[in-house]
N, C-alpha and C positions, 0 to 999 in steps of 0.2 A: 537479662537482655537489655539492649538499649536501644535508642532513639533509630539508629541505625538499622539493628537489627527483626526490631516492629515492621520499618517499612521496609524494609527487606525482601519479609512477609506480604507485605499487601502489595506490593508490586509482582511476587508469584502470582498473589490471587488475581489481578488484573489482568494474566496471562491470557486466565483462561478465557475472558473474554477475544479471543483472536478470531476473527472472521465476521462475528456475529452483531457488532455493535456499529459499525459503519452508518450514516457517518462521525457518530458520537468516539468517544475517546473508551481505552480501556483503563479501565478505573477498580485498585483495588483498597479495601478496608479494613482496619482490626480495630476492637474494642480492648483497651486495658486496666486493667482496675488490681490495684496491692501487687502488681508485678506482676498479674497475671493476664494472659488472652483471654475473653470472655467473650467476645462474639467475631467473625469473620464474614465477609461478603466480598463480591466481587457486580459489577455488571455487568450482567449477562447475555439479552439483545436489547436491541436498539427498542424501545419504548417502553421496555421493562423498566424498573424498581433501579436506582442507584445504588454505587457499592453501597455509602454511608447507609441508607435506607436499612438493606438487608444485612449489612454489620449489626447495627444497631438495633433491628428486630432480633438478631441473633442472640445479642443479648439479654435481651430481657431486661428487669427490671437491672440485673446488674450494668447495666449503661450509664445509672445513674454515680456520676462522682466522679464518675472512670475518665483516662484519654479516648482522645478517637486519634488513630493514624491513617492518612487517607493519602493516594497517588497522586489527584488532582483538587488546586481546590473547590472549596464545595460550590454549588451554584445558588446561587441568589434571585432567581426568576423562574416563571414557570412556562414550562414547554410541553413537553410530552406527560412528564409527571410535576408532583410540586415542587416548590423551592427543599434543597437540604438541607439551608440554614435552618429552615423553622423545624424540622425534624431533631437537628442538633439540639435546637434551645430546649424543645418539648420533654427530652430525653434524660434533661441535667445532664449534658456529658461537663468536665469539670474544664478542659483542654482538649487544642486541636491542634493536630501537626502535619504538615502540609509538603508532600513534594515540591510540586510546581504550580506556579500560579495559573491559570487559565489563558491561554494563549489569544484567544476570541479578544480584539482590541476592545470590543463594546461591554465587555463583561470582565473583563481583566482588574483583580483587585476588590472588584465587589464583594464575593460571598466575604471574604476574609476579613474588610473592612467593617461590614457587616456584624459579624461573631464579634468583634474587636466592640463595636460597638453598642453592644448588648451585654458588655462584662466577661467575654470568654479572649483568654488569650489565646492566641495562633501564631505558633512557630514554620515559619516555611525555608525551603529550601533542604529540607533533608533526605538527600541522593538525588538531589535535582536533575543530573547528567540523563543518570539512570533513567528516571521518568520519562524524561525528552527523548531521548533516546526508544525507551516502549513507545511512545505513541506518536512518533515522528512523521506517520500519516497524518494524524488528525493536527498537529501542530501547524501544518502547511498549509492545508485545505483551511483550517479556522482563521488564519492571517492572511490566507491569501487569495480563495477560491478558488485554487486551482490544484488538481492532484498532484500526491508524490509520484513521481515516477521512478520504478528500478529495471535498469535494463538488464537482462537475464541474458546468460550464455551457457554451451555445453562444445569446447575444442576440445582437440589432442595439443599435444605439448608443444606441437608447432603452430597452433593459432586457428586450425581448421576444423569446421562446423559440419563440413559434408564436403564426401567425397567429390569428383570431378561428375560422375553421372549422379549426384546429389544424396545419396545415400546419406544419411546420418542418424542410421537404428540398426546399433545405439552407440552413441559416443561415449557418455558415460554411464557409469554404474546404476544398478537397483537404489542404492541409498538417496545419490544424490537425483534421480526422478521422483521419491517420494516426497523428498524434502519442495522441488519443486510444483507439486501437489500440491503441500503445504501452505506453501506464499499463494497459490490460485485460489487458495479458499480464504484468506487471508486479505486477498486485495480484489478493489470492486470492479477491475477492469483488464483484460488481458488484450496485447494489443500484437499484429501481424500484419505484414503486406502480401499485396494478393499474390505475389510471386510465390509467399510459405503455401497458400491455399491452394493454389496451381499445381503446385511440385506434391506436397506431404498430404492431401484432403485431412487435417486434422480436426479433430474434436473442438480445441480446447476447451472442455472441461475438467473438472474435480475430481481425481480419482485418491481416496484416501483407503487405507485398509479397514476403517472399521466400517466401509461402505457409507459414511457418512458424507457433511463437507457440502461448500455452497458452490456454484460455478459462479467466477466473472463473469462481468459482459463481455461478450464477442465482439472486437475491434477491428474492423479490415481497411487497410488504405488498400485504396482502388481507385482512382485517378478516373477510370472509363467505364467504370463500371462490369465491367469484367468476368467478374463472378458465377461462376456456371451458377445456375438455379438449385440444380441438385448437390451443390457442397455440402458436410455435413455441419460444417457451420450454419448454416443456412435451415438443418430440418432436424438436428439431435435434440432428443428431450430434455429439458433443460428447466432448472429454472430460474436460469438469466438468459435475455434475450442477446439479439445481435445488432450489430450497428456495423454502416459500412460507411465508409467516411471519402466523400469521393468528389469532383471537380465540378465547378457551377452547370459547365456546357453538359455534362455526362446527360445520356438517355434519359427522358423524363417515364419515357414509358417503360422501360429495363426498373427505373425507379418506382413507376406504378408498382411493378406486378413482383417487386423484392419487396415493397410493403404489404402488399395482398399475404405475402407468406411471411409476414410479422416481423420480421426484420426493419430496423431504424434506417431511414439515409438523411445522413448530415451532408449541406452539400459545404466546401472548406473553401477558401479564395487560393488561387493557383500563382507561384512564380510563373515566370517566364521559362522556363525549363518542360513547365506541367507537372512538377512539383505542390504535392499540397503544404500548404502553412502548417506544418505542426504545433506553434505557438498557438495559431488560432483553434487549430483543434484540441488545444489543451483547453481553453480557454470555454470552449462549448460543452467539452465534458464536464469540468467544473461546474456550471452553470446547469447541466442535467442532473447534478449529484452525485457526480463519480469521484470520489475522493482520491484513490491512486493506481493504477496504470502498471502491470507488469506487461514493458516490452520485450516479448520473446523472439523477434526477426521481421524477416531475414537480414542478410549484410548490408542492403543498404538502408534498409528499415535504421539500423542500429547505427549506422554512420550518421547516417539524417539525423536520429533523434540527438548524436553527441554535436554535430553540425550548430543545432539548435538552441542546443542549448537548455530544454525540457527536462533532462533525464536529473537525478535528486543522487540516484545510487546505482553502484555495478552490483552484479553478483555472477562469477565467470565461474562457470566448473571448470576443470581442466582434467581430463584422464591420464593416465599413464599411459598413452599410448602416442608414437610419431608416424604420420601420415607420408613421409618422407616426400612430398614432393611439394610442387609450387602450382598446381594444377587444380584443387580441391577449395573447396569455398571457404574464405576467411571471414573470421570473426566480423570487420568492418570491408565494403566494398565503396570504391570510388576515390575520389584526387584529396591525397589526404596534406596537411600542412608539409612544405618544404623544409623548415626547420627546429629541431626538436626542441627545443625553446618554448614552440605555441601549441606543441602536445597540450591534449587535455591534464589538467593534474587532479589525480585520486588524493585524498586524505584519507587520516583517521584508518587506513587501512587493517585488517582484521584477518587471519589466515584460519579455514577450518577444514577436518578433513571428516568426507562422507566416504567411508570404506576404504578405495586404496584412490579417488577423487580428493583433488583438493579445489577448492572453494576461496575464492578469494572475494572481499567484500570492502566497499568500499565508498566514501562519496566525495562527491561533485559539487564542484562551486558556481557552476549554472552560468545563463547570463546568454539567453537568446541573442543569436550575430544574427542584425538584419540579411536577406535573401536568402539564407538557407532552406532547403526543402525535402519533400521525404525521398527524392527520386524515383519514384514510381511511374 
């Protein structure tokens, strides 16, 4: 095997970190010694033990002489646990090879310079895309404090999310709802305006097959506050809370008694429309911890958010199936650009299919336009 192929390896292991390590990065490890694997880790939640850590216990004493291949590089300070570097040196690993550097400005280049300058050489940048790429949550949140956002969709082949009397269960397949599962266990915040909670009374929660799985935080724009008391957003057992994200003037006492039943209210600065600031309420999630944001609605929820300029990435199921009409709810609602020139532009675009669902994935070059707002 080679250089390549090692981390390859540790980037599977990394995988398995998905949901659980927020808002740390997923981080995987292999130990190599005469051409051979001798130890593997990954890590696994947030406070726990580092991949290198449990690579390197994995291996035992055969750590010593061996490389280390690692996703991210090592850390060089102490937070939750100790520094890796010292783990590394204590270990004799003989060589380090390093995906990507650490994205964090304030820590960027240390652990590595670090190892370098202790007598261990350190080769970085091997599947660097790749890396960036896994952990392209924590890449944004660590440089920027503020979450990734992916806006989520499920149309028919003509663009529509729900029928004209709002029906849309189910638009598409068993596959692609589990996969959507997936990303909710996966991302620290799911986000909806009160028109979805009005219409669908949805859970948003976790539902994985092995009964498993974390739930985001409940995100409601609600401009008035709105919110019947009894939505099940508001009372399903959970264990992420809710937050309702709603306008300075909104009832203080409606706000009372939505905190009484444990729910958050952020109150957001309003356009002129009555519009909340979604930049600003990025900006607030950030600052609670919430590293990224899957927006699932409704149309103008998603118009807003592309409006804004907030959103990082698409992810649009599409089914086989045509709604045939122009009556039924579209993917995006409201006065969209006159000329297709100022279309939003996707890159990097990606095509997958979940059963007879195709999935399209894709990202955004951002870039909040002052006044936009969520419509609400």
């Amino acid at each position: 095997m080679n250089d390549a192929e090692y981390m390859k390896m540790a980037l599977e292991l990394a995988r398995r970190g998905w949901g659980y390590t927020s808002p740390n990065p997923m981080v995987g490890a292999v130990v190599v010694r005469d051409g051979a694997v001798v130890g593997k880790g990954w890590h696994a939640v947030v406070g726990g033990a580092h991949a290198e850590v449990n690579a390197i216990d994995d291996a035992g004493d055969r750590a010593r002489g061996a490389d280390l291949y690692v996703t991210l590089e090592p850390c060089n300070h102490t937070g939750r646990t100790p520094p890796c570097t010292e783990k590394i040196l204590s270990a004799g690993i003989r060589r380090v090879f390093v995906a990507m550097d650490d994205p964090n400005p304030l820590v960027a280049g240390g652990g590595s310079d670090y190892l370098r300058s202790r007598g261990i050489p350190v080769v970085t940048g091997i599947l660097e895309a790749d890396a960036l790429r896994l952990n392209e949550v924590f890449v944004k949140y660590a440089s920027t404090r503020q979450p990734f956002v992916v806006l989520k969709c499920a149309a028919t082949l003509d663009g529509r999310v729900a029928t004209r009397t709002g029906d849309a269960r189910w638009v598409t397949g068993e596959a692609s709802r589990a996969h959507v599962h997936h990303l909710r266990h996966g991302l620290d915040g799911i986000l909806v305006g009160i028109g979805t909670v009005l219409a669908d009374d949805p859970s948003l929660t976790t539902r994985l097959e092995d009964g498993n799985g974390l739930d985001p935080t409940r995100i409601i724009l609600d401009s008035r506050l709105s919110i019947p008391e009894d939505a099940k957003v508001l009372n399903v057992a959970s264990n992420a809370g809710a937050l309702i994200a709603t306008g300075e003037s909104a009832s203080a006492e409606k706000a009372r008694r939505l905190e009484q039943k444990g729910a958050r209210v952020l109150r957001i600065p309003q356009f002129p429309d009555g519009g909340l600031d979604l930049g600003a309420l990025m900006q607030r999630l950030g600052e609670a911890g919430i590293s990224s944001v899957l927006v699932e609605g409704g149309s103008r929820v998603m118009a807003s958010a592309l409006k804004a300029g907030i959103a990082d990435k698409i992810m649009f199921f599409y089914a086989p199936k045509i709604l045939g009409g122009d009556d039924g709810f579209p993917i995006c609602r409201g006065e969209a650009p006159s000329l297709m020139r100022d279309c939003t532009p996707v890159r990097d675009v990606a095509v997958h299919r979940f059963g007879e669902d195709v999935m399209i994935e894709g990202y955004l070059a951002g870039g909040r336009r002052t006044g936009d707002s969520d419509g609400t």
